[in-house]
C-alpha positions as CSV (number, residue, x, y, z in Angstrom):
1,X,9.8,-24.9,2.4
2,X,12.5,-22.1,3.1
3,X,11.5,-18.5,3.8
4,X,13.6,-15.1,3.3
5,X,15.0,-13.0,5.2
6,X,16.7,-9.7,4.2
7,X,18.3,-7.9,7.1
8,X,18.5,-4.0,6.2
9,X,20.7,-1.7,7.4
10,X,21.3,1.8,6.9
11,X,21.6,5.6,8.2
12,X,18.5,7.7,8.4
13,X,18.5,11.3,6.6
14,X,15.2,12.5,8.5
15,X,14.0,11.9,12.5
16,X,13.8,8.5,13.9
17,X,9.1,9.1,14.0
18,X,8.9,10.6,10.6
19,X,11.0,7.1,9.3
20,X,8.7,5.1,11.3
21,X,5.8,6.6,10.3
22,X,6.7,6.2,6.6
23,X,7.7,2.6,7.0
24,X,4.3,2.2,8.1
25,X,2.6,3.2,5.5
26,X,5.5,1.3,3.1
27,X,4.4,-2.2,4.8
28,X,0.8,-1.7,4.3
29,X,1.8,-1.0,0.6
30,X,3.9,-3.6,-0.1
31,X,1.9,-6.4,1.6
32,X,-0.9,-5.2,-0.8
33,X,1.2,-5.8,-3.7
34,X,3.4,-8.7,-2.7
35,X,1.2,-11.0,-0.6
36,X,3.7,-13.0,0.1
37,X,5.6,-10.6,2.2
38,X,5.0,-12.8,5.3
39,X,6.6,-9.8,8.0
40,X,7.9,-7.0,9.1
41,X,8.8,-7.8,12.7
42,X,11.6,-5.2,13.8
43,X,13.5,-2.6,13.2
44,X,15.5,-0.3,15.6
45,X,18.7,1.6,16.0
46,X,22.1,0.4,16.8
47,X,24.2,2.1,19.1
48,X,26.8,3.0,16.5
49,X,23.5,5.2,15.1
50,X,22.9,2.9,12.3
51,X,19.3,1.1,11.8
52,X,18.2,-2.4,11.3
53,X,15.1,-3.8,9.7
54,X,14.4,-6.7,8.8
55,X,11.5,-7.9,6.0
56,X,10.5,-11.6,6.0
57,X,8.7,-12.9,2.4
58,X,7.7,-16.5,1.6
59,X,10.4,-17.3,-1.0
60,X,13.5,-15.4,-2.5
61,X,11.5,-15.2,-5.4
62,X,8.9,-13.4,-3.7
63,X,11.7,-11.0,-2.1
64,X,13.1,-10.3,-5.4
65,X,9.9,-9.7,-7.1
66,X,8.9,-7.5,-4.3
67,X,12.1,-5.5,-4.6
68,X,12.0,-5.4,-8.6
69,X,8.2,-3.9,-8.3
70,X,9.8,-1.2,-5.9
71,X,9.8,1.7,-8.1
72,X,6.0,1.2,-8.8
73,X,5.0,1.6,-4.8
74,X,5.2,5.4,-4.3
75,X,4.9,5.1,-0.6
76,X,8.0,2.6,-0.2
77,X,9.9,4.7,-2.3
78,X,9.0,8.1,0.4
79,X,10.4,5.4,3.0
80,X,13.5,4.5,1.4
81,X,14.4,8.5,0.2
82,X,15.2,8.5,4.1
83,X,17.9,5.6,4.4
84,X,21.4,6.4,3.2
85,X,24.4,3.3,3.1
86,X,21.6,0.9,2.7
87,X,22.8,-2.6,2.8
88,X,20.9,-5.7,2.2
89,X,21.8,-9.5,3.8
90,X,19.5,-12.0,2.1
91,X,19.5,-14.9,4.3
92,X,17.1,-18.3,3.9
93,X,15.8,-20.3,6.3
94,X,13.8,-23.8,6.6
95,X,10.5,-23.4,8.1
96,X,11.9,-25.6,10.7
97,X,14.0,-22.9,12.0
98,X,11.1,-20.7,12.7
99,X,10.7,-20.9,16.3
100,X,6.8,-20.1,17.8
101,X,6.8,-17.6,20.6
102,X,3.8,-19.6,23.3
C-alpha cells in the first residue's frame, strides 16, 4: 500500500490566526467528506514568508477525489480564498516509509 502526500505551498492574503483558524474548520470538513484523508500534520511559515502544509490521504485517488469535490466544501474553499501562488507537490510513499514516533 502507498499513501499521498501533497506538500502545499503558498502566500497568505489575510493574518497568519485567521488562516489557521479557517484551515481548522477546512480539515474537519474535508475529513467528513473524504474519509480517507488520513492527516493534516503541519503547516508553518518559511522564512522567505511563504507557508507550507502538507495533507496526507490514503491513495492518490483519494487525493484527487478530495480535490475534485473541493468546490462543494464551502468551508475549504473560505480557507483557500486566503492562499495566493499556491503550488501543489504530490509525492507517494510505501507504508513502509512511514516511520512511528514511540
Amino acid at each position: 500500500m502507498s499513501y499521498c502526500a501533497e506538500l502545499v505551498t503558498f502566500t497568505l492574503t489575510s493574518d497568519a490566526e485567521e488562516y489557521c483558524r479557517l484551515r481548522k474548520a477546512a480539515i474537519t470538513e474535508v475529513k467528513a467528506a473524504h474519509p480517507k484523508l488520513l492527516a493534516v500534520p503541519f503547516c508553518g511559515q518559511r522564512s522567505d514568508g511563504t507557508w507550507v502544509d502538507l495533507w496526507i490521504y490514503e491513495t492518490r485517488e483519494a487525493a484527487d477525489a478530495a480535490n475534485a469535490d473541493a468546490a462543494n466544501l464551502p468551508e475549504f474553499l473560505k480557507m483557500f480564498a486566503l492562499l495566493e501562488d499556491v503550488e501543489i507537490e504530490v509525492t507517494e510513499f510505501p507504508e513502509s516509509a512511514v516511520s512511528p514516533i514511540a
